[in-house]
C-alpha positions as CSV (number, residue, x, y, z in Angstrom):
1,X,-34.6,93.6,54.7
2,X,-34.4,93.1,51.2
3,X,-35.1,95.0,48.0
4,X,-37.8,97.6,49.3
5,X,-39.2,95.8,51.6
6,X,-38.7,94.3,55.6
7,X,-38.8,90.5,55.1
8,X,-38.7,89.8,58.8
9,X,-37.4,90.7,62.4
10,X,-36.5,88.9,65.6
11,X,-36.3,90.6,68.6
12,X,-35.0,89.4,72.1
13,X,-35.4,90.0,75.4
14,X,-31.7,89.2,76.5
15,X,-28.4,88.8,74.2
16,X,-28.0,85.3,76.0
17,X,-31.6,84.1,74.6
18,X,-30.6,85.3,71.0
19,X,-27.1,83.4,71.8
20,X,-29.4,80.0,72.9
21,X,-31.3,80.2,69.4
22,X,-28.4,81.1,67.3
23,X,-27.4,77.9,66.2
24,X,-30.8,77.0,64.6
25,X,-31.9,80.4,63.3
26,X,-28.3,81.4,61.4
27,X,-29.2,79.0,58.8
28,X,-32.6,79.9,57.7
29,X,-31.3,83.8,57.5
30,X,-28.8,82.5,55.5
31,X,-31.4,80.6,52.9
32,X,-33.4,83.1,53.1
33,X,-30.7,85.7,52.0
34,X,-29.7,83.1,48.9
35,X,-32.8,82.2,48.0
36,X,-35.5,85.4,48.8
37,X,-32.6,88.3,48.6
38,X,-32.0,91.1,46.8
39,X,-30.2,94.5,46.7
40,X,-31.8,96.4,50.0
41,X,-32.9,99.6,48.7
42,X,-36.3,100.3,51.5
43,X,-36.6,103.6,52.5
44,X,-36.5,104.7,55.8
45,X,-39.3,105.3,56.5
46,X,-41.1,101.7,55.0
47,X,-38.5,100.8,58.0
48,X,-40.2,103.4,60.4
49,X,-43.5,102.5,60.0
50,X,-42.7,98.6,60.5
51,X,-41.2,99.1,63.3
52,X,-43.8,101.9,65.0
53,X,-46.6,99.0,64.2
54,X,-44.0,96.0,65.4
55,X,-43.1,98.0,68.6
56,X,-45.8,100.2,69.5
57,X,-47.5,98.6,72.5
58,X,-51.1,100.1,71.5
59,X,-50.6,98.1,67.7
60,X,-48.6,95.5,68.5
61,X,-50.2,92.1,69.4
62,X,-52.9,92.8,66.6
63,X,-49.6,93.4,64.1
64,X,-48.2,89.8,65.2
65,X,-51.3,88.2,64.9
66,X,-51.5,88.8,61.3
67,X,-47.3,88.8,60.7
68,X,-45.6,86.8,63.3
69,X,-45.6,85.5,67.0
70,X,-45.0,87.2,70.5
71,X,-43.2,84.4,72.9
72,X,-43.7,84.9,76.2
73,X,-42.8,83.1,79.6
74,X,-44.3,84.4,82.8
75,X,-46.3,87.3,80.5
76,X,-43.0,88.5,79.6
77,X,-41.8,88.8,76.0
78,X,-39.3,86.7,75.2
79,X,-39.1,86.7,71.6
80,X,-40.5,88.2,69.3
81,X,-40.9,87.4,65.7
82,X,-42.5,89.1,62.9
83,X,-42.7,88.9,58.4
């Protein structure tokens, strides 16, 4: 998050996938935090209604289509990634 708004969210299927990826995605949170962030003052419910669209299975693929990806392997999410 950042300001009023969500600027992005990755989401994992396992805490050792998110530990495989860590070492290339830390860096580009941390640019992005320099260069793109601001005071965090979203309500909760901006963060509610993100998430009810990123998670909501009825919602979700058309969401990601337009805002991010949905990685799967198998037909299984892997990863997902959304702005």
């Amino acid at each position: 998050m950042t300001g009023d708004k969500v600027f992005a969210a990755d989401i994992f299927a396992s805490e050792n996938i998110l530990k495989d990826r860590l070492d290339l995605l830390l860096p580009s949170y941390i640019n992005e935090a320099i260069v793109d962030g601001k005071k965090v003052s979203i309500k909760n419910k901006v963060v509610q209604d993100y998430l009810t669209k990123l998670l909501s299975k009825d919602n979700q693929e058309d969401f990601l289509k337009e805002n991010g990806s949905n990685y799967k392997i198998k037909n299984k999410s892997i990863h997902i990634s959304s702005y």
